[in-house]
C-alpha positions in Angstrom: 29.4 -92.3 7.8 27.3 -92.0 10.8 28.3 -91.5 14.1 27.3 -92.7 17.7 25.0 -90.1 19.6 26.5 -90.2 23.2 23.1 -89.9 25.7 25.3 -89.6 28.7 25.6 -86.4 29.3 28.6 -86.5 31.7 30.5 -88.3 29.3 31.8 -86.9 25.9 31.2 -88.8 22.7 34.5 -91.2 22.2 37.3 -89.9 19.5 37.0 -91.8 16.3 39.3 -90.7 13.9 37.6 -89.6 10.4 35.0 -87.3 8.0 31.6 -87.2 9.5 29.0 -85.2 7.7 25.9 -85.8 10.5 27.7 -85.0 14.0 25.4 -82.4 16.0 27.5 -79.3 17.1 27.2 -80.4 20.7 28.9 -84.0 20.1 31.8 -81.8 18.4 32.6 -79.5 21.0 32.0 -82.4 23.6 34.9 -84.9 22.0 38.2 -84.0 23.6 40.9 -83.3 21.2 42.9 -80.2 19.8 40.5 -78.0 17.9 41.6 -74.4 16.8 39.4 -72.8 19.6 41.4 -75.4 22.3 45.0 -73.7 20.1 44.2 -70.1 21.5 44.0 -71.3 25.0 46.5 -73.6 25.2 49.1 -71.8 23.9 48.0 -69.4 26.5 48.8 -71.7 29.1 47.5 -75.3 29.7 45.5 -74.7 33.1 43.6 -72.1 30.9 43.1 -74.6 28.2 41.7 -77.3 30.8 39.4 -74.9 32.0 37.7 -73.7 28.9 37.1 -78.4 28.6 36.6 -78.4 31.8 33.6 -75.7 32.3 33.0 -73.8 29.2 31.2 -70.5 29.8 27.9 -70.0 27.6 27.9 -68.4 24.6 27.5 -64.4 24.5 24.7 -63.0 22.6 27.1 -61.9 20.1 28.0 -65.6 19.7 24.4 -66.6 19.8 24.3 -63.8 16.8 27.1 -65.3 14.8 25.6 -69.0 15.3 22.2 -68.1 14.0 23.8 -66.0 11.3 25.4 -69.1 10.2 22.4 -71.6 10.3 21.0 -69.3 7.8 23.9 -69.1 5.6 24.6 -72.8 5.8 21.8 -74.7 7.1 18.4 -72.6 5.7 16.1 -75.4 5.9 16.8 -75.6 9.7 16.6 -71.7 10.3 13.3 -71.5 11.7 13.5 -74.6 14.0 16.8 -73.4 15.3 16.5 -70.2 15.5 13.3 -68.2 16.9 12.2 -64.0 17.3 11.5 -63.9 20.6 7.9 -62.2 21.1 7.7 -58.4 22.8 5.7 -59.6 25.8 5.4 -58.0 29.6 7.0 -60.7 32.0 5.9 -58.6 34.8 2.2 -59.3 34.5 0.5 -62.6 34.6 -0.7 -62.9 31.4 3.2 -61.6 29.5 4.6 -64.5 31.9 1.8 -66.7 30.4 2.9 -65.8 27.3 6.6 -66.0 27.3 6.3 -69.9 29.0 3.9 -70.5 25.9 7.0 -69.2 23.7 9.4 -71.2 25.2 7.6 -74.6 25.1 6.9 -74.0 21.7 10.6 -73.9 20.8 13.0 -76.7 19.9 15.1 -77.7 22.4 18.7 -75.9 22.0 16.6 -73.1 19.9 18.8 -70.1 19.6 16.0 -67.2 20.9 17.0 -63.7 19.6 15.1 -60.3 20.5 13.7 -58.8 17.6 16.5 -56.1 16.7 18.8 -59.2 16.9 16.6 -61.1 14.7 16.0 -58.6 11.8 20.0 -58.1 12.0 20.8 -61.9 11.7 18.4 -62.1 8.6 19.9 -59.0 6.8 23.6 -60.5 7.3 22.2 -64.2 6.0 20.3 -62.0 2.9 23.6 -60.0 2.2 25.9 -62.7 1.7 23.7 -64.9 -0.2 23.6 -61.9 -2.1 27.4 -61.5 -2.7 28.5 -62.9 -5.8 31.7 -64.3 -4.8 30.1 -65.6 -2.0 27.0 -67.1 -3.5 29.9 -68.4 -5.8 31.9 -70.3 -2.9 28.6 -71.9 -1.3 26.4 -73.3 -4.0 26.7 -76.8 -4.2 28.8 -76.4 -1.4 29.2 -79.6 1.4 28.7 -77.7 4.9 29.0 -78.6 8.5 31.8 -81.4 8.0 33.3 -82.4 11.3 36.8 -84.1 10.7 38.6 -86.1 13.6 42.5 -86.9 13.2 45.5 -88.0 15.0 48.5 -85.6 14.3 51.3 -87.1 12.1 53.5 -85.1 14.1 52.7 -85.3 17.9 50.2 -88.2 17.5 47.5 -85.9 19.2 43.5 -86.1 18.6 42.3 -83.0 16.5 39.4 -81.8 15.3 38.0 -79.5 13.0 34.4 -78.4 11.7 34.4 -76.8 8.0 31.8 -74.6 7.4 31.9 -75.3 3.5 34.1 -77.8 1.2 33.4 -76.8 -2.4 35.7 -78.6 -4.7 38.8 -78.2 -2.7 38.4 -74.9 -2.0 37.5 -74.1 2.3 35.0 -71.4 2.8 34.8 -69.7 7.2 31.8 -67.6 7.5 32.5 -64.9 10.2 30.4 -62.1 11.5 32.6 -58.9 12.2 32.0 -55.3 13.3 34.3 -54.3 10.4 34.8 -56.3 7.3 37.8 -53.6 5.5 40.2 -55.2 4.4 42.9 -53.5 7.0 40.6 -54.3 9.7 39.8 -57.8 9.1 43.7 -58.5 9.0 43.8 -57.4 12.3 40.6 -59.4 13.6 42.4 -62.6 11.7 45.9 -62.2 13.8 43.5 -61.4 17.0 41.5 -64.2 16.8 43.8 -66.6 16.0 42.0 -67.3 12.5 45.1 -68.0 10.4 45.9 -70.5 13.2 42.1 -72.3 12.6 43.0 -71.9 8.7 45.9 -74.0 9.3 44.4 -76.5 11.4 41.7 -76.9 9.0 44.6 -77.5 6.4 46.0 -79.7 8.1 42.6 -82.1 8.5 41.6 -81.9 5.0 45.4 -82.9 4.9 45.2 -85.8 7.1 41.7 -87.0 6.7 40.5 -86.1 2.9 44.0 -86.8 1.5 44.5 -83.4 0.0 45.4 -80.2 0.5 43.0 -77.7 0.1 43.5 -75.1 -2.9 42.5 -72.1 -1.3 41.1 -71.0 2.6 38.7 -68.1 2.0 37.0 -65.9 4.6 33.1 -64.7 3.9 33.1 -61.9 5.9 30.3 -59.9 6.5 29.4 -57.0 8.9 26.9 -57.8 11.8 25.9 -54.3 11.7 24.2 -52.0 9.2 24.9 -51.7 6.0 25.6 -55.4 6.5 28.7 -55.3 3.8 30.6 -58.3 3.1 33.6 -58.9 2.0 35.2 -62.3 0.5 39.0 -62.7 1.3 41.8 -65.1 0.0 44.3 -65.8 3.1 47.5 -65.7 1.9 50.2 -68.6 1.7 52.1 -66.8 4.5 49.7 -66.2 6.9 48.8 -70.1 6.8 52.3 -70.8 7.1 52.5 -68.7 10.4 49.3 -70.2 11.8 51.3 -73.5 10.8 53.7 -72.8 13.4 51.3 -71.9 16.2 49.2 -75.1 15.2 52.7 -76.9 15.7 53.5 -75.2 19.5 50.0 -75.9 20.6 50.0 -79.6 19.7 53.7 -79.7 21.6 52.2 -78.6 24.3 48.9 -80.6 24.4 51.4 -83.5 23.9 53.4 -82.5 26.6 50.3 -82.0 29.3 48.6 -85.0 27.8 52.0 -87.2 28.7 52.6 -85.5 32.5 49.2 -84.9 33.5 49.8 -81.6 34.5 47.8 -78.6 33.1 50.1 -75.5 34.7 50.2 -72.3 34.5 52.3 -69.4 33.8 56.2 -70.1 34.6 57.0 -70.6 38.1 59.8 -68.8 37.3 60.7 -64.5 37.8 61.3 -63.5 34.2 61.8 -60.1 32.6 59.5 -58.5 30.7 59.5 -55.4 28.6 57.0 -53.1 26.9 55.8 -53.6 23.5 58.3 -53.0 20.8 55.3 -49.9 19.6 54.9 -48.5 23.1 58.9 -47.9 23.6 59.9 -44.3 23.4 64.3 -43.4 23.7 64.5 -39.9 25.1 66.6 -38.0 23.0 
């Protein structure tokens, strides 16, 4: 099903509710509605949420990194328009700033252009998990880059999610990661809020494809050398957890999108205590 290209570029593309298979990255981030990077900061506080809409920062290198890692992975054929080496060139002289400008021109527009370190890095990370059994396993024949649009059953609030792979029911998240342990990956999923984007992602196959998916699996691999990967399962519980922070965060949105007002932090003096880990009773 195709959708509408929005050339304005002060206006975001429009929120039609449904699967989408050919929606450029851009036109997905620019649609406003609830997606599991919008969950983290809202349930932060709305004003923070508006902001990140609002005026996004650009992406770190390390998310430039991740982004190229998973062209490669998901969308080879595209690699080497999307993603260039930049060449070792002296932009102090005349002649290095004559060659960099010739670089640049010859790039795609949007090209993701990585210094050569970064380059060799993101091609052993693509090379190591197409190399991964389980992995190789979960992407072959695999549908990837689906972009699903849906009005909550619950709150009645536009969401929006972008698999990375669908492969017979089963939901496949490439991540990049500085440690892909199992211990340590736990702790970068609570973090980063990843069992919350499992359960959004859930909840759209849920809403849009009509079924709920059989398994949300994690292809983790390391963004440094050796480049290990590591293929994890998350567990019912987890999801269910994420559930419930999927569930606050469209409250909220419901809430700010009904009053108009994106606040803060309570007005309010409250009392606060350390962690539960940091307390110490003297004896």
């Amino acid at each position: 099903m195709a959708r509408q290209v929005n050339d304005t570029a002060s206006t975001p593309p429009p929120f039609i509710p449904g699967l989408f298979d050919d929606v450029p990255a851009t036109d997905y981030h620019a649609v406003e509605a609830l997606s599991s990077s919008g969950v983290r900061k809202l349930l932060q506080s709305p004003m923070h949420y508006r902001l990140f809409r609002d005026q996004p920062t650009p992406p770190t290198a390390q998310m430039q990194f991740g982004t190229a890692v998973h062209c490669g992975v998901l969308e080879p054929d595209t690699f080497f328009v999307r993603v260039a080496c930049a060449p070792v060139v002296d932009k102090r002289t005349n002649a290095g700033k004559a060659q960099w400008l010739e670089f640049v021109a010859s790039c795609a527009p949007g090209c993701i252009v990585l210094p050569t370190a970064d380059y060799i890095r993101a091609r052993a990370c693509i090379d190591a998990v197409l190399s991964h059994p389980s992995a190789r396993r979960l992407l072959e024949g695999a549908t990837v880059e689906r972009s699903l649009f849906w009005n909550d059953a619950e709150y009645n609030v536009p969401c929006k999610a972008r698999f990375d792979a669908w492969n017979d029911g089963v939901l496949a998240d490439l991540k990049t990661t500085a440690d892909a342990s199992k211990p340590e990956f736990a702790r970068s999923i609570s973090s980063f809020f990843y069992h919350a984007q499992a359960a959004l992602y859930c909840s759209g196959a849920e809403h849009v494809l009509d079924r709920s998916p059989d398994a949300f699996v994690f292809i983790a691999v390391e963004s440094e050398p050796p480049h290990a990967v590591a293929v994890y399962d998350l567990g019912n519980a987890s999801i269910r957890t994420g559930m419930h922070l999927i569930s606050e965060a469209q409250a909220r949105y419901s809430a700010v999108l009904a009053s108009g007002k994106w606040s803060g932090y309570p007005d309010t003096i409250e009392t606060i205590e350390v962690p539960r880990y940091a307390m110490r009773i003297a004896a």
